[in-house]
PDB file with SEQRES, HELIX, SHEET and CRYST1 records, atoms N, CA, C and O in Angstrom:
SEQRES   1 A   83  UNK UNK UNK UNK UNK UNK UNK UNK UNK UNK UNK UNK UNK          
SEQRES   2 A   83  UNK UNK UNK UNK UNK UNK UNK UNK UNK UNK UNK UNK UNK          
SEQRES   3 A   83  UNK UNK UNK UNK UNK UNK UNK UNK UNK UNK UNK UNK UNK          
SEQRES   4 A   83  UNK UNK UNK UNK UNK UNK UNK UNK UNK UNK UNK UNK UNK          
SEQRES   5 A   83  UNK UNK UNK UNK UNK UNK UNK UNK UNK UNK UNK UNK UNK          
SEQRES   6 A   83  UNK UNK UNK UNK UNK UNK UNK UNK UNK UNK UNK UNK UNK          
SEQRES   7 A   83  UNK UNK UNK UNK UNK                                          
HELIX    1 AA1 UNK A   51  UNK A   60  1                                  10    
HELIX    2 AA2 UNK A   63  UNK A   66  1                                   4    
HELIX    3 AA3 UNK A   68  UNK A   74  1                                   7    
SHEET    1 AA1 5 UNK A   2  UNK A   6  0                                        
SHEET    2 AA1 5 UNK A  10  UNK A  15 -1                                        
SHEET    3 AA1 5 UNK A  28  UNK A  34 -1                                        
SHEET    4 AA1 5 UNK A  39  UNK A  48 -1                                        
SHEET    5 AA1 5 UNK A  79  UNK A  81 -1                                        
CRYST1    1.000    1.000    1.000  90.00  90.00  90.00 P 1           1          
ATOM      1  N   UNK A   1       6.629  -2.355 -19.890  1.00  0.00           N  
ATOM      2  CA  UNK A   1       7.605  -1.362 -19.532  1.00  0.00           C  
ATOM      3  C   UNK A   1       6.903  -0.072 -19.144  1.00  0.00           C  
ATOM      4  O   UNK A   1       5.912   0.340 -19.748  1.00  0.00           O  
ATOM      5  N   UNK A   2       7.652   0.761 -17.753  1.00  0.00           N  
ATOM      6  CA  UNK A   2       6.898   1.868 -17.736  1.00  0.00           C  
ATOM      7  C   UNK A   2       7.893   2.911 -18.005  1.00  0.00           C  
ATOM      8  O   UNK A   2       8.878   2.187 -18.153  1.00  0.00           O  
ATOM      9  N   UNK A   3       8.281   3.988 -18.155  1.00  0.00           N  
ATOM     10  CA  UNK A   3       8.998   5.214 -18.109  1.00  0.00           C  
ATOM     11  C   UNK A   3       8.763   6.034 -17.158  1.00  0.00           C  
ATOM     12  O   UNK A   3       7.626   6.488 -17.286  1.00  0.00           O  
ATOM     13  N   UNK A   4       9.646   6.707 -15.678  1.00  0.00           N  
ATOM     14  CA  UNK A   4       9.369   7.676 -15.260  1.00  0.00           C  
ATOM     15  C   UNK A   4      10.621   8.173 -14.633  1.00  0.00           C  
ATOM     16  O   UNK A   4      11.715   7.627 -14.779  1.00  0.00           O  
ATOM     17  N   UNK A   5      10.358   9.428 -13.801  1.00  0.00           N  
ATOM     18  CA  UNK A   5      11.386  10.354 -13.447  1.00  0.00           C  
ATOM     19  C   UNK A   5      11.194  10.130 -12.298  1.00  0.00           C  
ATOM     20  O   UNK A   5      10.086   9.994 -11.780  1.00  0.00           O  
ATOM     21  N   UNK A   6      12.716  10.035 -11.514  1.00  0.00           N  
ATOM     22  CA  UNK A   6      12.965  10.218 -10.371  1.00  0.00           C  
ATOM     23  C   UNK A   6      13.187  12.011  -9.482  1.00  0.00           C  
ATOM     24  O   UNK A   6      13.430  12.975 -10.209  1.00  0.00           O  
ATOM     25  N   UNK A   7      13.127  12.108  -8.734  1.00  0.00           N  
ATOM     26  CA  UNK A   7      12.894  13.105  -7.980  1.00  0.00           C  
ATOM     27  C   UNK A   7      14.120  13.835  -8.264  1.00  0.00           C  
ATOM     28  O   UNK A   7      14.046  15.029  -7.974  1.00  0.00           O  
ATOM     29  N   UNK A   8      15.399  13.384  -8.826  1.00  0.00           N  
ATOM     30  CA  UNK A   8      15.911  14.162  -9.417  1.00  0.00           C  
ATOM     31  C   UNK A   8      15.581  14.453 -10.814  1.00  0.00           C  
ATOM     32  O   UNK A   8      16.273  15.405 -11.174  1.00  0.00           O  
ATOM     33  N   UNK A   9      14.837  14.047 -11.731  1.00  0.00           N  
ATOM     34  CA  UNK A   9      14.293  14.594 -12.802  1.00  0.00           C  
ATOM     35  C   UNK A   9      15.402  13.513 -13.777  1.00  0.00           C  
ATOM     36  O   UNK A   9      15.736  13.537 -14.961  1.00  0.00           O  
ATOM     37  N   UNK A  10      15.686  12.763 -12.823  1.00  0.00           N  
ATOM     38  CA  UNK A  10      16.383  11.095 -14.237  1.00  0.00           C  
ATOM     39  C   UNK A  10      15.445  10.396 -14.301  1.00  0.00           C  
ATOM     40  O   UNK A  10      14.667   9.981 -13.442  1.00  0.00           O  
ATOM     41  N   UNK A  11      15.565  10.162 -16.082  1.00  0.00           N  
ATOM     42  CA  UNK A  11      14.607   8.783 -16.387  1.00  0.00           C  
ATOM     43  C   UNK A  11      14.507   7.633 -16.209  1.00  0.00           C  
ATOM     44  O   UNK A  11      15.258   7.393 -17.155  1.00  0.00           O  
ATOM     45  N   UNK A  12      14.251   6.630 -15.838  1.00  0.00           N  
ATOM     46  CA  UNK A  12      14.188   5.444 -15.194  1.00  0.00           C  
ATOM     47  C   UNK A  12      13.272   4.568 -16.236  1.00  0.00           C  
ATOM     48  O   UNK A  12      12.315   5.109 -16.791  1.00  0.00           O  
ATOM     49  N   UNK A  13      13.597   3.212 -16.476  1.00  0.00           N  
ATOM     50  CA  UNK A  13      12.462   2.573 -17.108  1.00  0.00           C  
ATOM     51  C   UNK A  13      12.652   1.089 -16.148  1.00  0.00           C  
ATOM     52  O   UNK A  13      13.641   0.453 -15.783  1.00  0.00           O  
ATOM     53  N   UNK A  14      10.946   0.895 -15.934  1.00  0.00           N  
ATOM     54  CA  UNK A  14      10.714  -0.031 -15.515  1.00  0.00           C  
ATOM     55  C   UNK A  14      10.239  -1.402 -15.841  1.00  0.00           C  
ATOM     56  O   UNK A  14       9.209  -1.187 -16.481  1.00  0.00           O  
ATOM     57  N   UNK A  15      10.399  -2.653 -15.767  1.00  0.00           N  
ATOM     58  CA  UNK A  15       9.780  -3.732 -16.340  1.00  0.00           C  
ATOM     59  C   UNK A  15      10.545  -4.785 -15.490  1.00  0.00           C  
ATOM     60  O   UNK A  15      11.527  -4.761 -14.749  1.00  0.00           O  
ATOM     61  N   UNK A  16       9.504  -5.888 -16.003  1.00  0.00           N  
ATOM     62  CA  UNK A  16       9.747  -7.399 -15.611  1.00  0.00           C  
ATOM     63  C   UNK A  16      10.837  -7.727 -16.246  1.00  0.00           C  
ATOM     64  O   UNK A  16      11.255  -6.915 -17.071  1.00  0.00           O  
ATOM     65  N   UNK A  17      11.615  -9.045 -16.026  1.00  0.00           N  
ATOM     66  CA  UNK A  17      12.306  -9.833 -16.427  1.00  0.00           C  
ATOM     67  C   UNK A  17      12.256 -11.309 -16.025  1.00  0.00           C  
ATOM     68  O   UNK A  17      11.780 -11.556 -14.917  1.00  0.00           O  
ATOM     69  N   UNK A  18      12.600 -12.114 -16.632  1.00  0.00           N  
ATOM     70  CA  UNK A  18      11.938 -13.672 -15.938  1.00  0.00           C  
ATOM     71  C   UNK A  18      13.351 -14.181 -15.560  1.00  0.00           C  
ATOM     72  O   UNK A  18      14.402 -13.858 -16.115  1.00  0.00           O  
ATOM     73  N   UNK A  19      13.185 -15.078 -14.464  1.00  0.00           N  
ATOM     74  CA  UNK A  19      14.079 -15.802 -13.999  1.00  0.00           C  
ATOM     75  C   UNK A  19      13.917 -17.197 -14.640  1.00  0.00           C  
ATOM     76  O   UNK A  19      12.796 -17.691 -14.522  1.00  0.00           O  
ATOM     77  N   UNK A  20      14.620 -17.736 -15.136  1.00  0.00           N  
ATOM     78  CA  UNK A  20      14.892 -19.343 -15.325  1.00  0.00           C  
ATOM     79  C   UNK A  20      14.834 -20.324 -14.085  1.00  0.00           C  
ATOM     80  O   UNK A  20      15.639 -20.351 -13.155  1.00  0.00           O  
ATOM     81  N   UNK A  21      13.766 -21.090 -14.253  1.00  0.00           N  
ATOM     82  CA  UNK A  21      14.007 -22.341 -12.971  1.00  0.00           C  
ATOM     83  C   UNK A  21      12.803 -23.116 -13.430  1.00  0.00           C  
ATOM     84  O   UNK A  21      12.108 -22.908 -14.425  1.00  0.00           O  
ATOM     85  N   UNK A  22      12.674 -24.213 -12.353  1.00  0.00           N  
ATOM     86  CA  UNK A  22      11.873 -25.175 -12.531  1.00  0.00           C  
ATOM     87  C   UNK A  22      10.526 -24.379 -11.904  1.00  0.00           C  
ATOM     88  O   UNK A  22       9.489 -24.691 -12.489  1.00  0.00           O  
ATOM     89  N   UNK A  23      10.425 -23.756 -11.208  1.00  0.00           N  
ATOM     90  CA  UNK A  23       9.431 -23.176 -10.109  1.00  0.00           C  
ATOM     91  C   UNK A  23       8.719 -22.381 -11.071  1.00  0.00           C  
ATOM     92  O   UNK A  23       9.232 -22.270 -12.185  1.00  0.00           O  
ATOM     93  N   UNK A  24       7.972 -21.989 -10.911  1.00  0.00           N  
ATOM     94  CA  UNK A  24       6.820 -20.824 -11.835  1.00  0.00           C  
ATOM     95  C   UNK A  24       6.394 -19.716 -11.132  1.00  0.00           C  
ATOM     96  O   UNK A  24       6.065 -18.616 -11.577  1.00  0.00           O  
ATOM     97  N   UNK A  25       6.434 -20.140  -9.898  1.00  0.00           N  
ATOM     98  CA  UNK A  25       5.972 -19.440  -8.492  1.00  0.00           C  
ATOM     99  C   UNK A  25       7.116 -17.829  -8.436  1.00  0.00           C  
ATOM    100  O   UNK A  25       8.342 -17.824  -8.324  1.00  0.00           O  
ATOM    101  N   UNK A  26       6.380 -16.869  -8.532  1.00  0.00           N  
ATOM    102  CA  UNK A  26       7.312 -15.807  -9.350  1.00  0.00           C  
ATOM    103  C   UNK A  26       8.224 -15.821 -10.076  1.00  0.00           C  
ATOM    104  O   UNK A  26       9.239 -15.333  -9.578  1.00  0.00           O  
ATOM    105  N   UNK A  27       8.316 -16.160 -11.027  1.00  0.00           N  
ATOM    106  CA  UNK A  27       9.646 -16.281 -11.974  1.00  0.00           C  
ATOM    107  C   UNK A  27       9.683 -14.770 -12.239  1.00  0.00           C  
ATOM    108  O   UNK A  27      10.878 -14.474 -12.206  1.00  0.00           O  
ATOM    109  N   UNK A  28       8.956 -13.670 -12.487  1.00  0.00           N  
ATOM    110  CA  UNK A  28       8.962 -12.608 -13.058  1.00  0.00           C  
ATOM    111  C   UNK A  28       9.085 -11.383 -11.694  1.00  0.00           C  
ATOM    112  O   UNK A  28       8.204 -11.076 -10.891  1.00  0.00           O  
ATOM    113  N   UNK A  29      10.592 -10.824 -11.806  1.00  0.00           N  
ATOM    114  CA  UNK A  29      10.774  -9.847 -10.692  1.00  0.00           C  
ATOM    115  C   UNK A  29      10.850  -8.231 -11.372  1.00  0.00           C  
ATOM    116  O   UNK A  29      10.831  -8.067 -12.592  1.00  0.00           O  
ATOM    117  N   UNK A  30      10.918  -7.354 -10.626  1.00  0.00           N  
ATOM    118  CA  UNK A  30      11.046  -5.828 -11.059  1.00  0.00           C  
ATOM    119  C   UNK A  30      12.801  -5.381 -11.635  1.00  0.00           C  
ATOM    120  O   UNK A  30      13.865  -5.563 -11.043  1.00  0.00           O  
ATOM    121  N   UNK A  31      12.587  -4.877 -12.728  1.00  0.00           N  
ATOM    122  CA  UNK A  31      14.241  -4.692 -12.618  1.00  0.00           C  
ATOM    123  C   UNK A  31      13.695  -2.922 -13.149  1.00  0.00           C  
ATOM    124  O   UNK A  31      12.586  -2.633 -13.598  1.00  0.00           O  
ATOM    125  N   UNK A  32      14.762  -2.053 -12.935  1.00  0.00           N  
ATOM    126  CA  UNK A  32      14.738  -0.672 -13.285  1.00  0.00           C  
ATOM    127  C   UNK A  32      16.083  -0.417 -13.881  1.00  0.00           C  
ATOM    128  O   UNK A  32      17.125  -0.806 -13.352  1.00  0.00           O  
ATOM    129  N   UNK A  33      16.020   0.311 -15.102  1.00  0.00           N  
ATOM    130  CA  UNK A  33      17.067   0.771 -15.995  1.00  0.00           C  
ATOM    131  C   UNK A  33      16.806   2.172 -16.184  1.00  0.00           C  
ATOM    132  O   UNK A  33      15.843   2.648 -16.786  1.00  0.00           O  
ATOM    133  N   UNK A  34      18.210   3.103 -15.339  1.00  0.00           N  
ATOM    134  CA  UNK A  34      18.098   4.162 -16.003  1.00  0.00           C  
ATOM    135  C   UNK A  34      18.047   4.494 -17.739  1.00  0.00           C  
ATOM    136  O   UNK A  34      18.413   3.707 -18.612  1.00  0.00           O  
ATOM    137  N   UNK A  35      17.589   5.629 -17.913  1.00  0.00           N  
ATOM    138  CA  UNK A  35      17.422   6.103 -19.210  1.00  0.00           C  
ATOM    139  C   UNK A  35      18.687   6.024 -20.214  1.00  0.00           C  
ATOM    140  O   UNK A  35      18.793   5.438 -21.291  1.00  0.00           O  
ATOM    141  N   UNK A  36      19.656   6.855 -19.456  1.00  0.00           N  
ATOM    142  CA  UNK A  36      21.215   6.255 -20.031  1.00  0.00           C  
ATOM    143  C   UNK A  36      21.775   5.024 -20.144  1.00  0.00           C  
ATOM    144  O   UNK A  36      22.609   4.795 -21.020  1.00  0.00           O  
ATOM    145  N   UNK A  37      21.416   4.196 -19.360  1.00  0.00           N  
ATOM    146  CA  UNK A  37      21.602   2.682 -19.367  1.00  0.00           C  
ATOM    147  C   UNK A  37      22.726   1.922 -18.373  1.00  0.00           C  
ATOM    148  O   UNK A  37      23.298   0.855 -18.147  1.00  0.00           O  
ATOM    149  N   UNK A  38      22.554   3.624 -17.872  1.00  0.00           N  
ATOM    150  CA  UNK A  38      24.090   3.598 -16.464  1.00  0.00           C  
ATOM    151  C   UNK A  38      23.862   2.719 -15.363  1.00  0.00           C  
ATOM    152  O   UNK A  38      24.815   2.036 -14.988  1.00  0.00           O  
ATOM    153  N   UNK A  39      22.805   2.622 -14.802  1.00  0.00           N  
ATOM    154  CA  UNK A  39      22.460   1.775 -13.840  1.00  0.00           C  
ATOM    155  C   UNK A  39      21.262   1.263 -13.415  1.00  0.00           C  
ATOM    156  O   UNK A  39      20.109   1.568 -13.721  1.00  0.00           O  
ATOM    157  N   UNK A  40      21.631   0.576 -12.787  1.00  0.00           N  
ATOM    158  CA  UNK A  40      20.422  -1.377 -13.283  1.00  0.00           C  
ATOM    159  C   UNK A  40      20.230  -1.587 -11.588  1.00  0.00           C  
ATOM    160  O   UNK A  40      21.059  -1.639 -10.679  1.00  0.00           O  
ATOM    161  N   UNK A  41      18.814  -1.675 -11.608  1.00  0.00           N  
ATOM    162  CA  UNK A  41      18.466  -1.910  -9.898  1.00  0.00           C  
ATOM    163  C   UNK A  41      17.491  -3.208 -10.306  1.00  0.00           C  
ATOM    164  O   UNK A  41      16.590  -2.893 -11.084  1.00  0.00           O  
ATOM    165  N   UNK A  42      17.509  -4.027 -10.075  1.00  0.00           N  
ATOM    166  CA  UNK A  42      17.202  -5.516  -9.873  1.00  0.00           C  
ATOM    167  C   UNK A  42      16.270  -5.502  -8.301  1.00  0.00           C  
ATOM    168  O   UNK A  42      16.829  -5.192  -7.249  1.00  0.00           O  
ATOM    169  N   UNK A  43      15.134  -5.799  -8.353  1.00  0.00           N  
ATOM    170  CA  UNK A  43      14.324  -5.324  -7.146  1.00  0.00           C  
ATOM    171  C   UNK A  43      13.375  -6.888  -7.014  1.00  0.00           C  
ATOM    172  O   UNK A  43      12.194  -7.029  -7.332  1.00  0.00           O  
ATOM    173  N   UNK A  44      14.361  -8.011  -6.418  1.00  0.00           N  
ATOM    174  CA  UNK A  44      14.113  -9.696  -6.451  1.00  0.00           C  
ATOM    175  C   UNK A  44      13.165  -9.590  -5.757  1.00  0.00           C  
ATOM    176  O   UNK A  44      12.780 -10.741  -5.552  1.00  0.00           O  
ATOM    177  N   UNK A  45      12.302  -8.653  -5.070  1.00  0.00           N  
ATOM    178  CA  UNK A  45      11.591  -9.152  -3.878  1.00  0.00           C  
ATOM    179  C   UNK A  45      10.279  -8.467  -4.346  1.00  0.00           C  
ATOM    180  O   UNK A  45       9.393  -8.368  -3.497  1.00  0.00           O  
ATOM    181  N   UNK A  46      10.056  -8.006  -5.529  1.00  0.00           N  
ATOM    182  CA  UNK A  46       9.180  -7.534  -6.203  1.00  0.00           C  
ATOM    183  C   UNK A  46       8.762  -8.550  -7.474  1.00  0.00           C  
ATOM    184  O   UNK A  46       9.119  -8.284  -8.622  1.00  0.00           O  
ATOM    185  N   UNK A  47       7.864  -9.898  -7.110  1.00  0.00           N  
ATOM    186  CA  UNK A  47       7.417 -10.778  -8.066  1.00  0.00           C  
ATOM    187  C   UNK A  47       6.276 -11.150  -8.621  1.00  0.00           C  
ATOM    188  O   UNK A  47       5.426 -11.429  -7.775  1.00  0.00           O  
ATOM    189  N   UNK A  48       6.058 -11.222  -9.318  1.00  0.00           N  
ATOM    190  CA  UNK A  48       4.942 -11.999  -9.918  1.00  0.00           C  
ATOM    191  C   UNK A  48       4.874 -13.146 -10.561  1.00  0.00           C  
ATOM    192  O   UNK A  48       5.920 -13.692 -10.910  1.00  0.00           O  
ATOM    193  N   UNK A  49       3.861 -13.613 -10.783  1.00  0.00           N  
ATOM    194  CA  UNK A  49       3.810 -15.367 -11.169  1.00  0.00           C  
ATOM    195  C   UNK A  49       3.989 -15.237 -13.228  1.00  0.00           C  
ATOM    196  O   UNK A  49       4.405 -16.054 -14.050  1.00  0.00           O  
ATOM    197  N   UNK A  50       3.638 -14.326 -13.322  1.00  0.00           N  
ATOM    198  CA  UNK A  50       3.236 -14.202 -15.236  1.00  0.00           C  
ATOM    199  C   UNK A  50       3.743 -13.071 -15.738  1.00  0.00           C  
ATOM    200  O   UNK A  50       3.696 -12.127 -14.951  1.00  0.00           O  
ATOM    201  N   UNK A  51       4.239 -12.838 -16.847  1.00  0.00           N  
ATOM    202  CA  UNK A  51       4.475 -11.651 -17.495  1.00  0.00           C  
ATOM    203  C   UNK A  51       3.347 -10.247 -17.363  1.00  0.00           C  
ATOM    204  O   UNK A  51       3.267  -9.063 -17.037  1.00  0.00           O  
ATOM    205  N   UNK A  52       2.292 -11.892 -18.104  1.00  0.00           N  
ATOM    206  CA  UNK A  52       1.096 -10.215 -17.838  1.00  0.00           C  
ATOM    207  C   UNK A  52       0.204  -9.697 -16.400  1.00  0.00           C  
ATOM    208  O   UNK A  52      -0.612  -8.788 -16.254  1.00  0.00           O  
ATOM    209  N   UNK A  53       0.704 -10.607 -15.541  1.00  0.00           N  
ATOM    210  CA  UNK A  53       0.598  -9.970 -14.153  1.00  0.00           C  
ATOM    211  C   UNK A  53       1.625  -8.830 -14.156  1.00  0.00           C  
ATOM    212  O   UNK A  53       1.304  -7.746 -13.670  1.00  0.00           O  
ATOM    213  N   UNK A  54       2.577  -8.981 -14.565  1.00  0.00           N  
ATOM    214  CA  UNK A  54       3.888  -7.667 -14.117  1.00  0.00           C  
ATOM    215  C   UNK A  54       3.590  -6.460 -15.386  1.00  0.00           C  
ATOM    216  O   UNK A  54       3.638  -5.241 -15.223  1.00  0.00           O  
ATOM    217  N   UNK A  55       3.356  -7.002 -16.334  1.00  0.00           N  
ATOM    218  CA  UNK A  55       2.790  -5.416 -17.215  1.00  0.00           C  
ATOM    219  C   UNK A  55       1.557  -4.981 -16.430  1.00  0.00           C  
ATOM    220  O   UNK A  55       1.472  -3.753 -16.442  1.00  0.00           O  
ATOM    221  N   UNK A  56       0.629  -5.535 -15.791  1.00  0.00           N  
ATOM    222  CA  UNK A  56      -0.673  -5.182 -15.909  1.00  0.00           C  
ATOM    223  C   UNK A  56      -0.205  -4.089 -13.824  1.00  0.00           C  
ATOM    224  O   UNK A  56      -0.723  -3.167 -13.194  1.00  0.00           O  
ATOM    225  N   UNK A  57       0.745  -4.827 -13.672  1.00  0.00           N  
ATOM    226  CA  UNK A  57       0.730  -3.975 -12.183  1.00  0.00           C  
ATOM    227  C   UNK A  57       1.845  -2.895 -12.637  1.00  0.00           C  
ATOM    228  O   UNK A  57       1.777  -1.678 -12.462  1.00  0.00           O  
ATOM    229  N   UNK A  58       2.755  -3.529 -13.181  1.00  0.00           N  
ATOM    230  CA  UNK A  58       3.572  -1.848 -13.749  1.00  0.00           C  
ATOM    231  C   UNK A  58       2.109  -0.902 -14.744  1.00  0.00           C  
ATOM    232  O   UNK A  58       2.214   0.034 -13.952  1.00  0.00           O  
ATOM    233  N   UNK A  59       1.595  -0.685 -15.176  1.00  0.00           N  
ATOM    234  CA  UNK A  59       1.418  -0.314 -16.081  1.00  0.00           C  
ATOM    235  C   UNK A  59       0.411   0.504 -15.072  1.00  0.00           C  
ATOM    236  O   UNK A  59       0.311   1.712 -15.288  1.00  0.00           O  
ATOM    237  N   UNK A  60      -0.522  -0.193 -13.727  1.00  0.00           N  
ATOM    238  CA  UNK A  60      -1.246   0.913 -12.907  1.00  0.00           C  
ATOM    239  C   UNK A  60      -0.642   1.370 -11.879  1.00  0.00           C  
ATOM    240  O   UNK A  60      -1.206   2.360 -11.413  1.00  0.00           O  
ATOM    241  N   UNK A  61       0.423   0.995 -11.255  1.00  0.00           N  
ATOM    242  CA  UNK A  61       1.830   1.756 -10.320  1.00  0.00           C  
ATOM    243  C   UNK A  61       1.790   2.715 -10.556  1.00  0.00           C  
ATOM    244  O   UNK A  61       1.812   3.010 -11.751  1.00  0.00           O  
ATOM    245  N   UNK A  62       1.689   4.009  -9.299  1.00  0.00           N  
ATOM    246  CA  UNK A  62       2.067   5.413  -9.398  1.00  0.00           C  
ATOM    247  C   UNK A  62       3.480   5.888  -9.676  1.00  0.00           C  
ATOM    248  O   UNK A  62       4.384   5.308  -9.073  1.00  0.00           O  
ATOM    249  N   UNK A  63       3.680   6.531 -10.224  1.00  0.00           N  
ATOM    250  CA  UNK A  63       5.024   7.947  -9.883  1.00  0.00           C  
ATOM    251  C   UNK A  63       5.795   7.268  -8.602  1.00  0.00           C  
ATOM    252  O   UNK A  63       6.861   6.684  -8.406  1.00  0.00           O  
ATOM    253  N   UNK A  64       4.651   7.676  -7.841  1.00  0.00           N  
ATOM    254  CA  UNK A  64       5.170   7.871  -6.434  1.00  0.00           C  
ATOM    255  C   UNK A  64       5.730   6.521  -5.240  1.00  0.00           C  
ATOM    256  O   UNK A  64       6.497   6.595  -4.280  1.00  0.00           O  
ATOM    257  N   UNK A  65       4.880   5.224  -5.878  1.00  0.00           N  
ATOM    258  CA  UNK A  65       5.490   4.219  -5.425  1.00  0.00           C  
ATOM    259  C   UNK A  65       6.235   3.764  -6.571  1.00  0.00           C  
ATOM    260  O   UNK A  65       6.735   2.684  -6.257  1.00  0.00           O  
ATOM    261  N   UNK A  66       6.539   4.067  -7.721  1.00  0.00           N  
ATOM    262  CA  UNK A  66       8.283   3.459  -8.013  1.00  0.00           C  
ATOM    263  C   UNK A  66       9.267   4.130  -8.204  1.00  0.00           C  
ATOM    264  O   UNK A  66      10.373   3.846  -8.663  1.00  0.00           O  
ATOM    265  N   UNK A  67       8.638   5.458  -7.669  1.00  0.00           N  
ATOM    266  CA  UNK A  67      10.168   6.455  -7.095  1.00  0.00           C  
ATOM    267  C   UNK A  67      10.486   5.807  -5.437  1.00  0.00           C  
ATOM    268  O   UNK A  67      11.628   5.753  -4.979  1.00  0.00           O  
ATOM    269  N   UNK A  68       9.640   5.490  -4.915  1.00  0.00           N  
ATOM    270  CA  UNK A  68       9.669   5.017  -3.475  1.00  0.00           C  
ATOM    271  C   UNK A  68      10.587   3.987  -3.516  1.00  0.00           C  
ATOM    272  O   UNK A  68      11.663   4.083  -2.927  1.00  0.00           O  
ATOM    273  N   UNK A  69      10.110   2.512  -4.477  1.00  0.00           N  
ATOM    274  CA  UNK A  69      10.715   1.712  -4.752  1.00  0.00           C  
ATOM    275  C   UNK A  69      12.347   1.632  -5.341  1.00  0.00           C  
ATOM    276  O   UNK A  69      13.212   0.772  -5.175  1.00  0.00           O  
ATOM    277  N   UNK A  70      12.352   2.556  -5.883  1.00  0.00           N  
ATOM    278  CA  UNK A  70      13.845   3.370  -6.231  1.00  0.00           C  
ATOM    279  C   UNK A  70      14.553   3.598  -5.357  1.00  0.00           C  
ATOM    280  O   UNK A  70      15.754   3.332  -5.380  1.00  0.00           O  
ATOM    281  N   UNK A  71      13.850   4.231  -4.241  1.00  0.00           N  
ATOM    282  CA  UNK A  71      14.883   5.073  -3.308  1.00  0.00           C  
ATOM    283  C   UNK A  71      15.168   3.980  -2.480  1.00  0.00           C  
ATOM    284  O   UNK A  71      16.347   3.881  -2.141  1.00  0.00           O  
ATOM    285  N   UNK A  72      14.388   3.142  -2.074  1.00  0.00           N  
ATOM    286  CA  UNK A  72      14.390   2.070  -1.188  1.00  0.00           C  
ATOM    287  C   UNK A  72      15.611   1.043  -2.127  1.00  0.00           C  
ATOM    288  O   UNK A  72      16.226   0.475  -1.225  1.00  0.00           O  
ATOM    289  N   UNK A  73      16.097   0.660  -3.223  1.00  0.00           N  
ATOM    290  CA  UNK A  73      16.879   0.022  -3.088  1.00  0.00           C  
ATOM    291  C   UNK A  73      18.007   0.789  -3.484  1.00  0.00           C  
ATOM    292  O   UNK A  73      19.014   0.094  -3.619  1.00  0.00           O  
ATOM    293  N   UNK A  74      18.138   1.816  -3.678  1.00  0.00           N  
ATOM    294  CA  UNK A  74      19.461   2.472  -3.606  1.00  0.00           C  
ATOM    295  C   UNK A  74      19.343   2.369  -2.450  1.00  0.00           C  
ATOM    296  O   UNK A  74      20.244   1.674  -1.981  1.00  0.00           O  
ATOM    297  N   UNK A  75      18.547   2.785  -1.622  1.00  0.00           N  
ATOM    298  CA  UNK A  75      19.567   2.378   0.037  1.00  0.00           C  
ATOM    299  C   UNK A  75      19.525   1.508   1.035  1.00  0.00           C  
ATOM    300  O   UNK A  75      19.635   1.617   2.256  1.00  0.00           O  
ATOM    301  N   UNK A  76      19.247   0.128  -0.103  1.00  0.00           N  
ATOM    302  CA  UNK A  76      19.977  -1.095   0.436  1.00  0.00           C  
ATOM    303  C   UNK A  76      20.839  -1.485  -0.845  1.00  0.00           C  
ATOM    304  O   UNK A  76      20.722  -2.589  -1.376  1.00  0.00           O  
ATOM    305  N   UNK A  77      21.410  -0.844  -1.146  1.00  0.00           N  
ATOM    306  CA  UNK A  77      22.507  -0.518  -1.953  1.00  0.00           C  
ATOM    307  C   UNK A  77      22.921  -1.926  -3.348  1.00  0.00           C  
ATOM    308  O   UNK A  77      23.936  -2.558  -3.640  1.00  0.00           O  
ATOM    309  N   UNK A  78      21.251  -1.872  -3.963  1.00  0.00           N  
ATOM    310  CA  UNK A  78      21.646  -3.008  -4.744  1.00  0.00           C  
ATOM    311  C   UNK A  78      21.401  -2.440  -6.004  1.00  0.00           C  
ATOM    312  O   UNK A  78      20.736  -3.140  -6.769  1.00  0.00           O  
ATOM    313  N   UNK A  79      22.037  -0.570  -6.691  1.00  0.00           N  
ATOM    314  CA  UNK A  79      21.766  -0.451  -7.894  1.00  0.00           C  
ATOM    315  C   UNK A  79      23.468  -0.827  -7.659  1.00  0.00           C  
ATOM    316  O   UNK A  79      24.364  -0.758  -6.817  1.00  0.00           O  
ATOM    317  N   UNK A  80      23.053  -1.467  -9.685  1.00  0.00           N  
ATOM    318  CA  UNK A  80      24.579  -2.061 -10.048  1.00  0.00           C  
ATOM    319  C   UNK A  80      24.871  -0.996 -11.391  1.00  0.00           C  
ATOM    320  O   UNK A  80      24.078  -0.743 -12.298  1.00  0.00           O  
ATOM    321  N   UNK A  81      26.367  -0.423 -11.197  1.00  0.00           N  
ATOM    322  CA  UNK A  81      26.311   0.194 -12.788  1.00  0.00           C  
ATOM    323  C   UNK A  81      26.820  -0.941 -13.871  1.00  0.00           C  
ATOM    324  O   UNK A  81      27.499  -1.931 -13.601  1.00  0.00           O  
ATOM    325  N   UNK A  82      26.483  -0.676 -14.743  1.00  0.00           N  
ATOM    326  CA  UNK A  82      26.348  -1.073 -16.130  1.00  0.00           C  
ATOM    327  C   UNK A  82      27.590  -1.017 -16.609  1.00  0.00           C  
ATOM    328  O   UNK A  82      28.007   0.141 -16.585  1.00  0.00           O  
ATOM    329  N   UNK A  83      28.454  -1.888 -17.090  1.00  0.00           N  
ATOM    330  CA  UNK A  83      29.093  -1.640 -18.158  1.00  0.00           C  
ATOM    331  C   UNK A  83      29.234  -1.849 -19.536  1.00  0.00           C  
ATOM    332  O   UNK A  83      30.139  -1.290 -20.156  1.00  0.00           O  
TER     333      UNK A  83                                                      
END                                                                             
C-alpha cells in the first residue's frame, strides 16, 4: 500500500488487489481508495503477475505518476463512489 495526495491535497491510498481466475498472467491490478473511503478507482490496465511485483512497483512510483494515473482515470470516468 502507498499513501499520497492528490493535487487537490486529498488522500488517496494505493495498492494491489488480485483477481480470481485460472490465468496467473496478471491477476494483480492497481486499485486507489480515497482516504475517506468515498471513492474507489479500479485501474484494470495497470497489472502485474505477483503481489510482490505490485508492492515492490507501488512502493518506488512517484507522487507524480500516481497523481497522473489518478487524473487519467477520472477522465475516463471509471472512479466509482462507495457506498
Amino acid at each position: 500500500m502507498r499513501e499520497f495526495t492528490d493535487a487537490d491535497g486529498r488522500v488517496w491510498i494505493a495498492s494491489a488487489t488480485e483477481e480470481s481466475g485460472a490465468d496467473y498472467k496478471g491477476r494483480f491490478h492497481l486499485v486507489m481508495r480515497s482516504g475517506d473511503g468515498d471513492e474507489v478507482v479500479e485501474l484494470a490496465d495497470v497489472r502485474w503477475n505477483s503481489e510482490r511485483s505490485a508492492h515492490r512497483t507501488l512502493a518506488t512510483m512517484s507522487v507524480v505518476e500516481l497523481r497522473r494515473r489518478l487524473r487519467s482515470a477520472e477522465g475516463r470516468g471509471v472512479v466509482d463512489l462507495a457506498s
